[in-house]
Structure formats: C-alpha cells, structure tokens
C-alpha positions in Angstrom: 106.1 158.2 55.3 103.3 159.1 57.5 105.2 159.8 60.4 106.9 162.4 58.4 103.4 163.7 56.8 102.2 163.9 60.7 105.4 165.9 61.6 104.6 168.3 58.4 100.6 168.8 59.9 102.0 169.3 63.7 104.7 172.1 62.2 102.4 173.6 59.9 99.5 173.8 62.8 102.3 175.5 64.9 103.3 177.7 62.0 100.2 178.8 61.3 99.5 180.1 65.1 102.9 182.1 65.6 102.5 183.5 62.2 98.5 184.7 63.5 100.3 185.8 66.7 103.0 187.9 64.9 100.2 189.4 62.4 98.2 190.7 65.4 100.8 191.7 67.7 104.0 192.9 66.0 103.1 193.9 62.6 102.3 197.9 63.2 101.5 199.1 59.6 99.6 201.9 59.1 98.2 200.3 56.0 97.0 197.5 57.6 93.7 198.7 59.8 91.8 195.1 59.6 92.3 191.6 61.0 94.2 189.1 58.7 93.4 185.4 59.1 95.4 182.7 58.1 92.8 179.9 56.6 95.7 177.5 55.3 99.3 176.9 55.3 101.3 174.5 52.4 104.7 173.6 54.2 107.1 171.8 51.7 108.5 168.6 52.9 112.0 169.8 54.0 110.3 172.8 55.6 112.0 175.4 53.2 109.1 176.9 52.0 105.6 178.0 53.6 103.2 179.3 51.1 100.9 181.1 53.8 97.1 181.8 52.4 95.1 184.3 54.5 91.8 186.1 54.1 90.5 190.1 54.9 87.6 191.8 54.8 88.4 193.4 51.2 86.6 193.0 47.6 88.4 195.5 45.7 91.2 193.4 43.4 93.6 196.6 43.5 93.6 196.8 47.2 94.2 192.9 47.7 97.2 193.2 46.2 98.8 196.3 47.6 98.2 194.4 51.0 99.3 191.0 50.0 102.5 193.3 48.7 102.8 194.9 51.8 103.0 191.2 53.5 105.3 190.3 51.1 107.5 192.9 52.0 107.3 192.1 55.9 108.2 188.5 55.2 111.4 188.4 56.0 110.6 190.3 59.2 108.0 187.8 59.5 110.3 184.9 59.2 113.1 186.2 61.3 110.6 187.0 64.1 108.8 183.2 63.3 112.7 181.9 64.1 112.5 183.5 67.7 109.7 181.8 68.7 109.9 178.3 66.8 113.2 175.7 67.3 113.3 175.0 63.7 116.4 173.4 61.6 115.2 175.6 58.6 112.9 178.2 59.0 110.7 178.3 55.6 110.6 181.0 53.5 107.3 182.7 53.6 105.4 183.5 50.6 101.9 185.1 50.9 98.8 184.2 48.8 94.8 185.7 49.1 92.8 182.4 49.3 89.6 183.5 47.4 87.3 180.6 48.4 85.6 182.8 50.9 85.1 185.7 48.4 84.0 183.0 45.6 81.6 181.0 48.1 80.1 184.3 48.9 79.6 184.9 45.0 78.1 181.7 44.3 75.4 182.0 47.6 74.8 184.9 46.3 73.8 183.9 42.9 72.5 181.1 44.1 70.1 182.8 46.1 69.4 185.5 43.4 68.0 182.3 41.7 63.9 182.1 41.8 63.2 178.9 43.0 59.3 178.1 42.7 58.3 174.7 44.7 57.2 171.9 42.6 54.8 169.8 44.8 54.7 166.1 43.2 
C-alpha cells in the first residue's frame, strides 16, 4: 500500500512538471496572455484521472471560467501531448479546476488586516 501511494506522489510530481512545461511552451492561445501555475495535482489510483488545480493572476469570477473553459477545451491536446513525453500505461484524463486558496488567503489577510488591533499591555 505505500509503495503504491509513493508510486502515485513520484507520477503525480512528474505530471505536474510536463503539464507546467506544456502550459508555457506549447499552448499558443491568444486568450491566454498570463502565466498559469499548477499548485496541486489529485491522480486517481489507477492513474485514469488527473484533476489538475492551477492558479492566475485573475479576480474577476466570469473571466476564471472562460479560461478554465479554454483549458478544458485544450485537454485533450494537453493529454495527447503529456503521452509524448511520459511512458505511462494509461495516461489520465485531465480535468482542470481554479484552486481558490490563494484568492481566499488573500481575502482573509486582507480583512484581517483591515481589523484595528489596539495593544493591551498587562
């Protein structure tokens, strides 16, 4: 059992920096003008299925999801390009997600330090 969890973590890992390396370098839409980072990757256990969570600069909800759209609809480019550069038995299926913990960690600093603190000395 933990052999095969370490086998998911080394693929994953490896998943993770193809898939970066395809974003930057092969993916030429117009719509697209930003870097994309990949902050997590969930790989089933019979590696059918990546669900691939990444992070731009964007705050507008409308706009997040015409681009997570638009990498929905290179995924299969995506995946057939990931099978080039991976030996894999199955290559997942890629499924893209916006991981808001960056957008709602900035929201809570920033309330956090809208708050006005006064020092109690004791």
């Amino acid at each position: 059992m933990i052999k095969n969890f370490n086998r998911i973590l080394k693929v994953s890992k490896e998943i993770k920096r193809e898939i970066s390396l395809i974003l930057q370098k092969s993916i030429h839409d117009p719509r697209i003008n930003f870097i994309i980072t990949i902050s997590n990757i969930e790989l089933s256990r019979d590696f059918s299925k990546a669900k691939i969570f990444v992070n731009f600069l964007e705050n507008n909800k409308k706009n997040i999801k015409n681009i997570i759209n638009i990498l929905q609809g290179a995924a299969k480019y995506i995946r057939n390009l990931l099978s080039k550069r991976m030996i894999l038995r199955k290559v997942p299926i890629i499924t893209f997600y916006y991981d808001e913990f960056f957008t709602n960690a900035t929201r809570i600093f920033k309330v956090i330090e809208g708050l006005n603190v006064t020092k109690v000395n004791v």
